[in-house]
N, C-alpha and C positions, 0 to 999 in steps of 0.2 A: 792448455798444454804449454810447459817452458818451451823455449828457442833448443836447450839442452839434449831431454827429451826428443823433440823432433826429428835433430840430426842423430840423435842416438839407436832409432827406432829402423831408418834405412840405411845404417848402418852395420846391427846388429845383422838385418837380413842379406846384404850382400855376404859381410862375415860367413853364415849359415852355407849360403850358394856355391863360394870360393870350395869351403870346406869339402859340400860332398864332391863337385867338378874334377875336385882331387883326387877322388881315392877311385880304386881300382875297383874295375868293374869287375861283379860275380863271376866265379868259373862257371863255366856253363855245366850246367847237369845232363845227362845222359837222359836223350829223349824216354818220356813211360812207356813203356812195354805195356799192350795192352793184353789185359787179362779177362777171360770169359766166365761170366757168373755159372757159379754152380748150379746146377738143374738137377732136379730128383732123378735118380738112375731109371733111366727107361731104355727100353730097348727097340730099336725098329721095326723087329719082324713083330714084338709081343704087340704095339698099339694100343688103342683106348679100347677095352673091353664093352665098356658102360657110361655111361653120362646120359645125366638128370640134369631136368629144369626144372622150377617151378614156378608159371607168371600167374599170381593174386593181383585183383585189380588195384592193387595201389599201385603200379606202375612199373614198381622193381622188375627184376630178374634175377632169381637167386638160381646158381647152378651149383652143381655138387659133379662129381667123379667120383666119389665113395658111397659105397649103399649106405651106410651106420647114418652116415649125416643126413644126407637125404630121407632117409626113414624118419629119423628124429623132430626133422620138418613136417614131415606131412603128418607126424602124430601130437605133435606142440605149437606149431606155427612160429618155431625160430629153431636157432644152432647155438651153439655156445662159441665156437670161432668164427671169425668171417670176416675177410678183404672183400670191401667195399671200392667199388670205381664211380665214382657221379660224374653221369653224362658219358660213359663207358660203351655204352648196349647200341643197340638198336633203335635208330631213332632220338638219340640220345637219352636214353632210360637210364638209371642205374643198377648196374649190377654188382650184384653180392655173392661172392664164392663162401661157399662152405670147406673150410681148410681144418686141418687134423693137427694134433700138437707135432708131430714129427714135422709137417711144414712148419709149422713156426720155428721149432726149435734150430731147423736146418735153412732158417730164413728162402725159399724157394718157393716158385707157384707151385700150387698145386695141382692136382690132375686136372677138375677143371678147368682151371683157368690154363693150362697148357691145350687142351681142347680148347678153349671156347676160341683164344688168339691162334688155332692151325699149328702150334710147337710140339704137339704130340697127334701123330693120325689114327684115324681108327685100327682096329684088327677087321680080320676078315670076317668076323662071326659077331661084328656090332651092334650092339642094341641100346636105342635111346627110348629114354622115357619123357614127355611133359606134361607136366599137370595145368591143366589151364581151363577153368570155369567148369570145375566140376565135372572135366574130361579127364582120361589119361590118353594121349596121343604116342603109340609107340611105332617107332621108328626101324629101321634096320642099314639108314644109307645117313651117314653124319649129315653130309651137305643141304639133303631135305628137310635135315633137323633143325640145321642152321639158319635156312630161308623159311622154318615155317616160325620160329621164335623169334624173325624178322617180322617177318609179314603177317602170320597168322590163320595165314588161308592155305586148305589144303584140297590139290586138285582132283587126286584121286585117293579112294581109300575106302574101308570096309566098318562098319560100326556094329559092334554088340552094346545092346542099352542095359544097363544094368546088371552086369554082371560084376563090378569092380567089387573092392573088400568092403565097401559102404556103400554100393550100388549105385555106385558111378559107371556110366558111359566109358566104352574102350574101343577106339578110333586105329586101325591099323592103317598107317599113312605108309602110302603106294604112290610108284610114276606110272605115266601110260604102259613099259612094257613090263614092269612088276603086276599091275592087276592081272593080266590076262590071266598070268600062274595061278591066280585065286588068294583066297586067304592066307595069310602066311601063321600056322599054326606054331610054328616055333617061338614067334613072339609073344601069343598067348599061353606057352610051357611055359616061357623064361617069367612073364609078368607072374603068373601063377607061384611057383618058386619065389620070385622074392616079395612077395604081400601076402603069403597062406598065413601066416603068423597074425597078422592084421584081423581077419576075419573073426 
């Protein structure tokens, strides 16, 4: 490199420094207002009606809040939509929501997945369903639904074997002061109702 060059080169760069030192600093912008993501209209008092699971031994956990999709699964063994979380679940499993084109289009979780994260709470008259190893586990209390697709284990509960739409086993999962009441016959109306078609 010339002598020229040289001094040319830490020269340019103070030139550079002086320049910006000079000029006036940005007005300051007006802090961002924070804005809250839009969520699917729900209502407090209405709550989550229904919500599905479905755990196949490959690991996933696919959950649905729509019957349409959730049928669609248990009669194809996929969905046509679906927000994937890896390492999301339980135990760090991944789960897969089953979402509707109005989610998408409305970019928003779904009912699911507003269930699965607690952003939408049950209604009074809730009923879950999971499918797991050739069971259907139906539910009536979210939080038992939540800790049994955690853990798996259920403490107390009632079984009819083979009665499902393909003579699957159906598991009415109960706590200590729900069994005493007996069978809860309402869960086996509701399961009836939405799998007749099935049969």
């Amino acid at each position: 490199m010339t002598f020229t060059l040289r001094l040319a080169l830490p020269a340019a760069a103070l030139s550079l420094l002086a320049a910006c030192a000079t000029q006036a600093p940005p007005a300051a912008s007006p802090a961002p207002t924070a804005t809250k993501a839009t969520v699917a209209p729900t209502t407090a008092a209405a709550g989550a009606g229904e919500f599905f699971v479905v755990m196949p031994e490959s690991g996933r956990i696919y959950v649905f809040g729509d019957t349409k999709n959730y049928k669609d699964f248990l009669a194809h063994g996929e969905v046509t939509l679906t927000r994937t979380q890896i390492g999301a679940g339980p135990g760090g499993r991944t789960l897969v929501y089953g979402i509707t084109k109005p989610d998408v289009k409305a970019n928003v979780p779904s009912i699911g997945e507003q269930i699965m994260t607690g952003s939408l709470a049950p209604s009074a008259n809730f009923y879950g369903e999971v499918m797991k190893n050739g069971r259907f586990y139906l539910f009536g209390d979210l939080k038992e639904m939540k800790d049994f697709v955690a853990h798996g284990e259920v403490a107390y509960g009632y079984t009819d074997i083979g009665v499902g739409p393909k003579g699957e086993s159906l598991v009415y999962v109960m706590n200590k002061a729900s069994y005493k009441k007996g069978k809860p016959m309402d869960r086996l109306g509701h399961f009836k109702s939405l799998h007749e078609a099935a049969k």
